[in-house]
N, C-alpha and C positions, 0 to 999 in steps of 0.2 A: 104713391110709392108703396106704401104699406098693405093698398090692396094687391099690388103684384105680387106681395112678400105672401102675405099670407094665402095666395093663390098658389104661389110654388110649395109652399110647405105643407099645406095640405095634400097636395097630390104627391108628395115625397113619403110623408108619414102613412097614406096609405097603402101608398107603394109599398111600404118597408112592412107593416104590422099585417096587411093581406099576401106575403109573398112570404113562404119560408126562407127560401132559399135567398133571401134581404135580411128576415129576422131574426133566425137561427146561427150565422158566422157570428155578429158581430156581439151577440147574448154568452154563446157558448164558449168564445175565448177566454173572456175574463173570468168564467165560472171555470175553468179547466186550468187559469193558469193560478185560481188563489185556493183551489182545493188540491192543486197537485202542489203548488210551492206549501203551504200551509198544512198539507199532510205529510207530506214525503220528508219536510224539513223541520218539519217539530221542535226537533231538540236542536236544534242550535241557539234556542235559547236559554242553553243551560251550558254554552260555551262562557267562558272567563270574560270577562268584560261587555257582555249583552248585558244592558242592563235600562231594556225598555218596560217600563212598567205593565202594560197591558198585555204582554206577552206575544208570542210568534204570531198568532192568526190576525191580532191588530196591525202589527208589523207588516204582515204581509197585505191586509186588507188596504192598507196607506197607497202599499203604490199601484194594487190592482185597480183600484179607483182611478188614478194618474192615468196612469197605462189605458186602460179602457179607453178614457175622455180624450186621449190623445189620438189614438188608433180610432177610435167613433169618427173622430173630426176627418183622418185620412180617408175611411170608407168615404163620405160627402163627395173628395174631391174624384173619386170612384164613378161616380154617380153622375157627379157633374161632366165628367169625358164617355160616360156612356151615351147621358143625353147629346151632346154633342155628334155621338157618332152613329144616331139614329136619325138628327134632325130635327129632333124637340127643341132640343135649346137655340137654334137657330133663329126656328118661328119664333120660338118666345122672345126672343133679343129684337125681333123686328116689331112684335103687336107691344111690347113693353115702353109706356111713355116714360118710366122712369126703371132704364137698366138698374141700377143700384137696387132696388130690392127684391132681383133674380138671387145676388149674394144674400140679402136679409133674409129668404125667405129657404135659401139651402141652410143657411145656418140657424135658423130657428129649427128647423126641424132633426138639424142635427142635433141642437140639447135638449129636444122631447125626448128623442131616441135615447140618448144615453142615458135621461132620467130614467128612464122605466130600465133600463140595463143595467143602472146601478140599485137600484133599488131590489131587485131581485137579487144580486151577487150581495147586497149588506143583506137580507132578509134568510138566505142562506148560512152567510158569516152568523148571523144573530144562534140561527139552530145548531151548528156544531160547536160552539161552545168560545165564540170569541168576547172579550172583553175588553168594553170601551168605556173608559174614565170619564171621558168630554162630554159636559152639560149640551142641551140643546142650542146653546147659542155656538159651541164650537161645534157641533155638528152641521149646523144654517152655515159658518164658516169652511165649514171642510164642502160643503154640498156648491158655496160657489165659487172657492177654489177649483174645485172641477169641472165648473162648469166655464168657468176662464180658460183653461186648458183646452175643453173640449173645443171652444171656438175659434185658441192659438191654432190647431190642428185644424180646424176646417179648412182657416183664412189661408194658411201654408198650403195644400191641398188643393185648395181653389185658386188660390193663384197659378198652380201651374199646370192644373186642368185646363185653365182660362186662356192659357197662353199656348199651348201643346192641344187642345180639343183629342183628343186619343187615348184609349185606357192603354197603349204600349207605355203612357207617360206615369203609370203606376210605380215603378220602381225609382223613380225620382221622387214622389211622396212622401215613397215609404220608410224607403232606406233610411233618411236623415233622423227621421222619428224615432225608428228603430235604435236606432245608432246610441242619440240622447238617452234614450230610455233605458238599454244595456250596460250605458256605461257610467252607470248611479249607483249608488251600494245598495241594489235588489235584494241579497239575499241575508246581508249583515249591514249595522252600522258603521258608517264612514269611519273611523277610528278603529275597528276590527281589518277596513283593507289593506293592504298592504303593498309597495311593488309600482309599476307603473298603471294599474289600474285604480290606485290610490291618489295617485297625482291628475289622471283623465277626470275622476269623478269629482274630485273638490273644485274642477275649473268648469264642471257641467252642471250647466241653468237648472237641470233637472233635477239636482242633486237639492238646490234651495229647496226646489216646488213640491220633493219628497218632503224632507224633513219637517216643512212647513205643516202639510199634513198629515204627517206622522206625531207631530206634537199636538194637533188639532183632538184627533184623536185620542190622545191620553192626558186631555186636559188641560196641554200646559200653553204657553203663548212662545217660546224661544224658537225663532225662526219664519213664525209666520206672517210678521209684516214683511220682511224681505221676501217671501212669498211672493205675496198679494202684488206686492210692488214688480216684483219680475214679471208677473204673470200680467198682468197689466199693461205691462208696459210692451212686452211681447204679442199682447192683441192688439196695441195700436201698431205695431208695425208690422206687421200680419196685415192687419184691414188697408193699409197703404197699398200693400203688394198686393193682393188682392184685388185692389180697384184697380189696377195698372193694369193686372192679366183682364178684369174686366173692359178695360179700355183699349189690348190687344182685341180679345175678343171680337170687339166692337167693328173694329176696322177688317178683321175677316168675315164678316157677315155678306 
């Protein structure tokens, strides 16, 4: 199984790192969306009751990290209806003695990809001037927090690539992702929102898996087991659905 896996993920990861037009959307969003929210919104951290210690560009770095690793894992299921709709993933479903690690082998290569993507949007954060309280062990913390995220998003993603084979099937990835992720307190802390968009947020998963590491980051632990524990628990059921679509899959071969 694991040579399937690592069959597929190689030929993904080169795909993506030899192809601009793979490597460049999915780099340049998250750098677009933490230099434009982190420069253009500055000072709202000098509104009345902000009172995150590390300041706006950590704040904002919390959930571009999120974001990314979420949206990264959507790309996958991208990928995975493309191959589908060329006829790659077909063959491969048929010379594969062990389906199950076509899924291993997209999702690994989905958090190669996003390491090297976050790693560039923090090395950036680091040059204009952001500051992050959290020793290295919350850093190792916040890096696999995202990287649990990134593979909630694959397994979502792949599931219904798996079951639709069609990138018209994009917009049911996306959306839901979308959806969670807007409706988390982006650009202030939850106790600054207000309104019915203050009551959407405090009942959205994403709202934890922010705060979690957003605490990560300035050091502190309030929030972050409930995190881990979300996030966790939404990649085993993720990897359910996922095996299902690969088990539709199967039977349209």
């Amino acid at each position: 199984m694991m040579s399937v896996a690592w069959g597929v993920a190689f030929r993904t990861i080169h795909k993506s790192f030899t192809n601009l037009s793979f490597l460049l959307p999915a780099l340049l969003f998250p750098v677009i969306f933490f230099v434009g929210f982190a420069g253009a919104l500055s000072r709202v951290d000098q509104v009345p009751g902000f009172d995150y210690a590390p300041g706006y560009e950590a704040f904002q770095f919390g959930f571009v990290l999120l974001q990314s690793a979420a949206m990264g894992g959507v790309f996958t299921g991208f990928g995975i209806a493309q191959d589908f709709e060329r006829g790659f993933a077909r063959r491969l479903m048929i010379g594969a003695p062990r389906r199950a690690g076509i899924l291993i082998g997209y999702t690994l290569s989905t958090m190669i990809r996003w390491i090297f993507n976050i790693t560039v949007v923090f090395l950036i954060a680091l040059a204009i001037g952001m500051d992050v309280h959290g020793n290295g062990i919350n850093l190792i913390g916040l890096l696999v927090l995202g990287l649990v995220v990134n593979v909630v998003g694959a397994l979502w993603a792949a599931g219904v690539a798996l079951r639709l084979r069609s990138t018209q099937a994009g917009p049911f990835m996306q959306f839901p992702i979308f959806l969670l992720i807007f409706l988390a307190p982006v650009f202030v802390p939850l106790d600054l929102l207000t309104g019915w968009i203050h009551a959407a947020a405090t009942v959205n998963p994403f709202t934890a898996l922010l705060e979690g590491a957003r605490s990560l980051l300035a050091g502190g632990t309030h929030g972050v087991l409930t995190a881990f524990v979300l996030a966790f628990g939404l990649a085993a059921a993720f990897a359910l659905w996922a095996l299902r679509g690969l088990r539709s899959a199967e039977r349209g071969v």
